[in-house]
Each structure stands twice: as C-alpha cells, then as structure tokens.
C-alpha positions as CSV (number, residue, x, y, z in Angstrom):
1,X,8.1,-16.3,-23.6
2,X,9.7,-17.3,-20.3
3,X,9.2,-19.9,-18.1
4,X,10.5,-18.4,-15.4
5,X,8.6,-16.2,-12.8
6,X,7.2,-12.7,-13.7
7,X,9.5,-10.1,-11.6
8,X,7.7,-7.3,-13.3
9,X,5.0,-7.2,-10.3
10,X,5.0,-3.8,-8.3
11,X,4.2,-4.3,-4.9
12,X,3.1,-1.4,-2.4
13,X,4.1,-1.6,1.2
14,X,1.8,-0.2,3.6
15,X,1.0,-0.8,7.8
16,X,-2.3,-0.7,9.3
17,X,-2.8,-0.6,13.2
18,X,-5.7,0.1,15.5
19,X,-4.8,4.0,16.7
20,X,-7.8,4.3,19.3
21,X,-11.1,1.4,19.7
22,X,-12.4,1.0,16.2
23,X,-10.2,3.8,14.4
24,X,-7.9,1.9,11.8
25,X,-5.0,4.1,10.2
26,X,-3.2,2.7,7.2
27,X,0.2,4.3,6.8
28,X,2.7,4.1,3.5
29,X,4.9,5.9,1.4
30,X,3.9,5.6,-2.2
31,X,5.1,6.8,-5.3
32,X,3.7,8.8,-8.2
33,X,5.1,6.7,-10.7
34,X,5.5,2.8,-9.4
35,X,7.4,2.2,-13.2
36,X,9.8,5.2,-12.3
37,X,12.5,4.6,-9.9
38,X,14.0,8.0,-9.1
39,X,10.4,9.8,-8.2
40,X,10.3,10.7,-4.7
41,X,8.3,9.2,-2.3
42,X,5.3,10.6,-0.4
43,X,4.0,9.4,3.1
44,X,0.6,9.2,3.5
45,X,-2.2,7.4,5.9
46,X,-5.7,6.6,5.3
47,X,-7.9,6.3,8.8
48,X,-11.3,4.3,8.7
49,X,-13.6,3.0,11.1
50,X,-13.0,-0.3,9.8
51,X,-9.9,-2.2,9.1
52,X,-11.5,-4.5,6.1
53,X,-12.5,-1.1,4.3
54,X,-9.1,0.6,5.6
55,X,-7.5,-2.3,3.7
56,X,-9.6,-2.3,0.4
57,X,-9.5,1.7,0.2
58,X,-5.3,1.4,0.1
59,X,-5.6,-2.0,-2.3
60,X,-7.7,0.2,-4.5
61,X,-5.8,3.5,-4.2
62,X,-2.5,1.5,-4.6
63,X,-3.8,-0.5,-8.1
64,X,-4.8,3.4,-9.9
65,X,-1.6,4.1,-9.4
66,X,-0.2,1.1,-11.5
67,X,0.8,-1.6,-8.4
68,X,0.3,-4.6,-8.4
69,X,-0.7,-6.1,-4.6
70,X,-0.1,-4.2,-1.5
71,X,2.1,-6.1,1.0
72,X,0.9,-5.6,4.5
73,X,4.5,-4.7,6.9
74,X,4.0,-4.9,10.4
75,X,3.2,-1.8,12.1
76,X,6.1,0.4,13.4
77,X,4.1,0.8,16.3
C-alpha cells in the first residue's frame, strides 16, 4: 500500500452559467469510457431551472459513467 496520494481519481470538467433569468445550462465534454484514454469526446449540456439540480443531475450523470467528482471550470461565456 502507498502512502502517497491516490492519482487514480477521474475528474469530469463541466461549466454551468445562467443562459436567460432562472434557466441554468451545464455544458461539458465527457467521455464514454473515463478509464479509456483514446475514446473521443462528446459535448453535451444539461439546462434546468435550477442551478443546485443543474449541478446534482451532471454530478450524478458524471459518477454512472465511472468519474470520480466533477470539477466546476468557469464558464466560457
């Protein structure tokens, strides 16, 4: 066992930003396969009417498809 820090975590990038008065869209490119480093990515968005369930709808989506955390960028926009 190691004693040094775990680097096997698999962290998903994603922006959120307000598009229009209470209409959240979540934007990312995510992979298929997180443990696979030559699948391609895919851009995606998730819009919401609320940026806490905006936020725990990508969180979710991003742990079934084997990451870790998600890691909030700022928003290109």
């Amino acid at each position: 066992m190691s004693d040094g820090p775990n680097t096997s975590h698999r962290e998903f990038h994603a922006a959120i930003r307000e598009v229009e008065p209470g209409v959240f869209r979540a934007e990312y490119r995510g992979k298929l396969d997180p443990t696979d480093p030559d699948e391609r990515e895919i851009p995606d968005f998730h819009l919401g009417t609320s940026l806490a369930d905006v936020k725990i709808w990508v969180e979710q989506m991003a742990r079934s498809m084997g990451y870790d955390r998600v890691v909030w960028d700022a928003s290109p926009h």
